[in-house]
Steps between C-alpha positions, in 0.01 A plus 500: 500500500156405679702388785656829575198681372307274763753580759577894442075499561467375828798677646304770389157381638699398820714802534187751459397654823104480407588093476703474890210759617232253409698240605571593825112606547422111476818410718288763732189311494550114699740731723179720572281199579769346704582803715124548557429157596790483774416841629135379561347298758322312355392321149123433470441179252333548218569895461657646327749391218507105436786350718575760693378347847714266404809732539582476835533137504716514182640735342531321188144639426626857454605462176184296364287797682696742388455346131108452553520877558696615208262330215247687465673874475850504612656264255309570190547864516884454510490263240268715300704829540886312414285308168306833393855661486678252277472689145252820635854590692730450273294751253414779779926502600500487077743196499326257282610570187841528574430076675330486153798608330707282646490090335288405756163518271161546682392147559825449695454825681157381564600193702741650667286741642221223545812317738552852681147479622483138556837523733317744700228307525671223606710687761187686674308210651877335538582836671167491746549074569864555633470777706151400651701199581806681613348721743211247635820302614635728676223653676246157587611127517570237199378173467312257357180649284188293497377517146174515311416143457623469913822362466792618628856604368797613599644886497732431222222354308270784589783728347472344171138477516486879554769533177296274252181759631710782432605364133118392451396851550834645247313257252148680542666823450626455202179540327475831585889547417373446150195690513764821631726442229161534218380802679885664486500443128213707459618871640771598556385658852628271739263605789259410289554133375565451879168674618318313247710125565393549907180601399420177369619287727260667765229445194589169497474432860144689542358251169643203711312623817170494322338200513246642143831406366561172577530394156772719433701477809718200370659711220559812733880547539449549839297185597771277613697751684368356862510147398803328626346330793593136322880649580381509881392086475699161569547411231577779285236553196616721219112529332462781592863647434464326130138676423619849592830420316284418202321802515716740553751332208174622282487802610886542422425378185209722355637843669868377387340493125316835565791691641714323222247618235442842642915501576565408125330761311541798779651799319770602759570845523687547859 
């Protein structure tokens, strides 16, 4: 049953227009930075994005630009509108009692919704990472990348590199996947929970900026989004990927239990 329930929700997710919209506004992004790089003369260093003087020499760094770019707005608002509709939709189209109804129960139909979110989350940066990559191949040269710590590795490595960046930043969405699915438990105006889900991740990311805050700034949901530099080093260190991973599992954990709580008790009536 929570198979097929699991299922029959992302075809739905993935079938949605909203969802391939969104989608292919990301998809739109690295091929944005890409076009406007090759069309232009010229890259001065240091302006700019990070890595994207870097573009011409490989195109690798079209994706990981591309991603740098997304963070702060493009990603979270995406994530924030597909989580803020998991239950808040289902009660505006008036459809969640009759998912009620069925033997599913509501902490089952809770996860499953939870996974919805966290697929999409998962596919965005995914999404971004392959076709930065895709299009910076066919548009500027591939080779080796110099990394971080000044080594050097090879394009296939640089590939997986720029996959394990992509799954480090599906893991530091997922926080906010959570925080969606609380805030959708509370109306049941979708536009709302999603306003109110983006809305704090730009909250999130102002608090982080302010340096009053420092004390806080290490429980912030959105702290670690920028951190995967230790995937850009020879060797590979996974601190940083292991803190956020940590943090956002907490954040899973306490807005799980509050949309859970909230979830439980909510009289349905659409």
């Amino acid at each position: 049953m929570g198979g097929g329930l699991l299922a029959s929700e992302l075809g739905v997710l993935f079938r949605r227009g909203r969802t391939w919209a969104m989608l292919c506004a990301l998809a739109a992004i690295p091929i944005l930075i890409a076009v406007a790089v090759r069309v232009s003369s010229t890259v001065a260093p240091g302006r700019g994005p990070a890595f994207l003087d870097r573009i011409t020499q490989n195109g690798l760094f079209v994706g990981l630009t591309a991603m740098l770019v997304s963070v702060p707005l493009f990603l979270p608002l995406t994530v924030g509108v597909v989580a803020g509709d998991t239950v808040a939709g289902e009660a505006g189209l008036g459809t969640l009692r009759y998912l009620l109804v069925a033997p599913a129960g509501r902490i089952r139909l809770l996860l499953v919704k939870y996974a919805g979110a966290a697929a999409f989350a998962v596919a965005a940066p995914l999404l971004v990472a392959v076709v930065g990559a895709g299009i910076g191949t066919l548009l500027f040269p591939v080779g080796p990348v110099t990394l971080l710590s000044g080594g050097t590795v090879g394009a296939g490595e640089a590939l997986v590199r720029l996959l394990l960046i992509a799954g480090y930043l599906a893991v530091s969405l997922m926080g906010l996947s959570a925080i969606g699915l609380f805030m959708s438990t509370l109306t049941d105006v979708p536009v709302g929970a999603m306003a109110a889900t983006v809305v704090l991740s730009v909250v999130s990311q102002v608090l982080d900026a302010l340096p009053q805050l420092e004390w806080l700034h290490p429980w912030l949901f959105s702290h670690y989004w920028l951190d995967f530099a230790d995937l850009l080093r020879q060797p590979v260190s996974w601190d940083s990927f292991a803190v956020n991973a940590v943090l956002q599992g907490g954040y899973v954990a306490v807005f799980g239990a509050l949309a859970y709580g909230r979830f439980i008790t909510k009289d349905v009536l659409s």
